[in-house]
N, C-alpha and C positions, 0 to 999 in steps of 0.2 A: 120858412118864407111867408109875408104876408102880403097880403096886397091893400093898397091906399095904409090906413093906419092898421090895419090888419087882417089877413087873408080870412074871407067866409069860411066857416066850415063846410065841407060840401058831407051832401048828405046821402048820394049815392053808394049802396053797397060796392063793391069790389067788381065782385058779379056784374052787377047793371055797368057800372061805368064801362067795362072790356066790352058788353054790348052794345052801349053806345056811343063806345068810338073804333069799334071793329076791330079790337082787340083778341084774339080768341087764346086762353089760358093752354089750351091743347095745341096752339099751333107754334113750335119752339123752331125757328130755322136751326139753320148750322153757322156760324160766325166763324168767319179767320179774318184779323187783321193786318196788316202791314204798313209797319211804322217808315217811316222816312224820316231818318237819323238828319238830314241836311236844312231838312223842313221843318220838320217836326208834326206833320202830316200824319193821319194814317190812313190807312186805302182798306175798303174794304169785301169781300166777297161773302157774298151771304147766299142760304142754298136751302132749298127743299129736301130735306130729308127721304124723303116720299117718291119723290118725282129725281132729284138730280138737277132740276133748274136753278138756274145761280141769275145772280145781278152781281154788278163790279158797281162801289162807290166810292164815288169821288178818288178816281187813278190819277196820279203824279205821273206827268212826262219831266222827264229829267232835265235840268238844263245850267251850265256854268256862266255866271254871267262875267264871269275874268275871259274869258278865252269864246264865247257867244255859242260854245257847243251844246246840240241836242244828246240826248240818249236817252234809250228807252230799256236800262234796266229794271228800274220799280213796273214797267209794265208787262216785260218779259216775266220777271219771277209771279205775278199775276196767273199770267196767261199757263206757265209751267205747270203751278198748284189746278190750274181748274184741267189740265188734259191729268196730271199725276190720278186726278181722284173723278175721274171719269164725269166729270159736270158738262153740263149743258147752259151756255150763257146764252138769257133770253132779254137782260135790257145792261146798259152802260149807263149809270147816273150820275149827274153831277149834282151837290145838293146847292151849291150858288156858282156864282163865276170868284175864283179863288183870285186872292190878290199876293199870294206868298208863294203861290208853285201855278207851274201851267197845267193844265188838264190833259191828261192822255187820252181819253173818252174820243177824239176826233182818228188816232194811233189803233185804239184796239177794233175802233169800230171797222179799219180799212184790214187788221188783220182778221175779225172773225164774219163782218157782217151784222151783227148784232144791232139792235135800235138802240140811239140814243134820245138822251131826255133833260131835262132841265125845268126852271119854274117856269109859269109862262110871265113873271113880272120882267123877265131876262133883256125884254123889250125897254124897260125904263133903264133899266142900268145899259144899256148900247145907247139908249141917248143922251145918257151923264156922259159915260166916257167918248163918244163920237165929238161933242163938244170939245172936250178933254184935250185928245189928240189932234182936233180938227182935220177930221178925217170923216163928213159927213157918210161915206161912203158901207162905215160900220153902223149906220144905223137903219135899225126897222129890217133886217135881212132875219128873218126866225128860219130859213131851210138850212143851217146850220146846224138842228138839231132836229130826231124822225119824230119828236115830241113832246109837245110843253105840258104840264102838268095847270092844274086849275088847283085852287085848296079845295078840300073832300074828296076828292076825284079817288077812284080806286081802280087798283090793275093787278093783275096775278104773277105769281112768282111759283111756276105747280101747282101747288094745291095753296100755298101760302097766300093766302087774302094781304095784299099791300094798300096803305091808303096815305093820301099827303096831305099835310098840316103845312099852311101858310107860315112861316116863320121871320117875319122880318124884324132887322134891328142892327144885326152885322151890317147885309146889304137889304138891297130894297126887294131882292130876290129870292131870298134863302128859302128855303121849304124842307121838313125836317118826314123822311121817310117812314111811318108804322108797318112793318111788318115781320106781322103772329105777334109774339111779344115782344119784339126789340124794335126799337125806335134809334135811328139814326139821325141825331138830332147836333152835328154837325160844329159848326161858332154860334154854337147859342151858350151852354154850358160846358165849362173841361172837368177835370176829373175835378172832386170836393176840395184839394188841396191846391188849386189852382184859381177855383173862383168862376169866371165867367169870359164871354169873348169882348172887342174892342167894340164899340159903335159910332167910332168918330170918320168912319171912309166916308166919301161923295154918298147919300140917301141914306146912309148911316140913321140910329137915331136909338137911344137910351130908353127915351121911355117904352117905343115898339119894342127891343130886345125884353123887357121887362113882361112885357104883356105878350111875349111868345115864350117865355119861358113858364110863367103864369101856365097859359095852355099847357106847352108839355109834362108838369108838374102835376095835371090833371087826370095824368094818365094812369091806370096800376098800380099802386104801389111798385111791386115786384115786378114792372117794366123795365127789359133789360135796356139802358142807353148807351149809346155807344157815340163818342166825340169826335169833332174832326181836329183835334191838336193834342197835343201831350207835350210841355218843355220841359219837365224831371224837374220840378223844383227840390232844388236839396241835392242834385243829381241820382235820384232813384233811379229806378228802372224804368222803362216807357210802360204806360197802363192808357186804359182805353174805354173798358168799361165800367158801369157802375148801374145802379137802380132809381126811379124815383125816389123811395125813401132816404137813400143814402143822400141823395144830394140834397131832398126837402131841410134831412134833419142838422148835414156836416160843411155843406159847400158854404166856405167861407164868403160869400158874395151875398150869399142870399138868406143861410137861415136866421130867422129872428130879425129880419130885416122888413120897413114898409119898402113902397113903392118908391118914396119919395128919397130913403136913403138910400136907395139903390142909386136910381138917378144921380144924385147926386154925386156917390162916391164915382161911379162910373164916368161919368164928366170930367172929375178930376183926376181919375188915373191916366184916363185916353190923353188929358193935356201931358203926360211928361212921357207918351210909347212916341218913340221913332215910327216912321213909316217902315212898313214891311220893304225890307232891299229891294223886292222883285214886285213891288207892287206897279210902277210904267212899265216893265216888261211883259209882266202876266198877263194885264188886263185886254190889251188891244188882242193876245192871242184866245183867251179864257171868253171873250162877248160874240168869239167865232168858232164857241165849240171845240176848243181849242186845235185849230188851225194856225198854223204860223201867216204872215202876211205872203202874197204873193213873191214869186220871184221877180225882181226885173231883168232887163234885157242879157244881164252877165251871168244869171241863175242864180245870183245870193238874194236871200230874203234879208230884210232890213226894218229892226224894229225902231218904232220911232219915239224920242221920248223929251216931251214938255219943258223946257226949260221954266222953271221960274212960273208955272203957271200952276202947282199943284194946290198952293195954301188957299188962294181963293174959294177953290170946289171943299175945305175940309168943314164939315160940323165946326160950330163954336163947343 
């Protein structure tokens, strides 16, 4: 990867860099992931070794948009593995508002209690999409979640030192989790043979994906990352993580790439992706923590969705 016509070399040991970005080489969580075959999603629970304290990222509530039913499998089997192996959940993260599945994080927090969290940009993307929907009423409400995140901000996971990295470029929201050595660093980059995320949504933007991946790039080498998608190209099997080197030296998007050819190519692949299926269904429920809309007077909730109003809000 380079950056402008060609990425600086940085001059920082290995060493120093984990110290100053709070990285600590000794501090290795526990990672189990959970792929979402419908989504292509993975969810995931990460955990102190030491302690037993877990965080859940970025959970999928289930939902058919043929027949408008919820279900909360992918969060059951969640919630199963964290009683199976005796865990302690102490936060529910979302690392953006998702535009391809809803958020279960509003679901587990009602079954265990636990604090939820999000970026605190979360604010700007409810006033993209309150627009959107014309539904003034989703905008500016942040008690939808017990806590926004700042970039640098740091919070604990046991003993596991956790700290958040600003990441925008997907949305205007994203922020990519460090914690001990693994970084969950979400639609910024997918596995090496996949490339990288879309940045054509409403606040979207190519060149910020470019310059948050820049940042996480910065990180370890030997920094575990771990994605928020997987689509099997080739139809492999679902994979999830990888390392900074791996992606520096293999990820088809980026290595041996400037800045300007990223951009670019980025641009023109987003003109020919379809809009994610679930992208008006998710959004109005994903900017409320994911909360489905109230009920009205019959007890059915009722998503609403934009006729004809989408292309105006996209990136050129």
């Amino acid at each position: 990867m380079a950056s402008g016509a060609a990425m600086a070399s940085v001059s920082l040991s290995q060493k120093s860099k984990r110290k100053e970005l709070g990285v600590s080489p000794d501090a290795k969580p526990v990672v189990q992931g959970f792929y979402d075959e419908r989504t292509g999603s993975i969810q995931y629970v990460v955990y102190c070794p030491l302690t037993n304290a877990c965080a859940i990222i970025d959970p999928v509530l289930d939902f058919d948009e043929k027949s408008g039913s919820i279900g909360t499998d992918n969060a059951d089997i969640i919630l199963d593995y964290i009683a199976e192996h005796g865990l302690r959940l102490v936060w529910i993260l979302d690392t953006h508002p998702h535009a391809d599945h809803f958020s279960a994080a509003h679901y587990l927090k009602q079954k265990t209690g636990a604090p939820t969290a999000i970026g605190e940009r979360i604010r700007d993307v409810q006033e993209i999409w309150a627009k959107i929907y014309n539904r003034p009423d989703l905008n500016g409400d942040l008690s939808y979640w017990d806590h926004l995140f700042a970039d640098g901000e740091t919070f604990q996971i046991g003993e596991l030192k956790a700290r958040v990295i600003y990441s925008p470029g997907h949305t205007i929201a994203s922020i990519t989790y460090v914690i001990g050595n693994a970084a969950f660093i979400h639609d910024t980059l997918f596995m090496p043979d996949s490339g990288s995320a879309r940045a054509d949504f409403p606040g979207g933007s190519a060149e910020q994906l470019w310059a948050s991946i820049d940042t996480i790039l910065s990180l370890p080498d030997d920094t575990r990352l771990f994605t928020g998608h997987d689509y099997r190209p080739g139809g492999r099997e679902p994979k999830w993580e990888s390392t900074v080197l791996e992606q520096k030296t293999s990820n088809n998007h980026i290595a041996n790439k400037s800045a300007e050819d990223f951009v670019a190519a980025r641009r023109a692949r987003d003109k020919t992706l379809p809009m994610p299926k679930l992208i008006l269904h998710a959004l109005q429920v994903n900017i409320r923590g994911g909360r489905l809309p109230e009920a009205e007077d019959n007890g059915m909730s009722y998503l609403k969705i934009p006729i004809g109003a989408f292309s105006e809000y996209c990136a050129d």
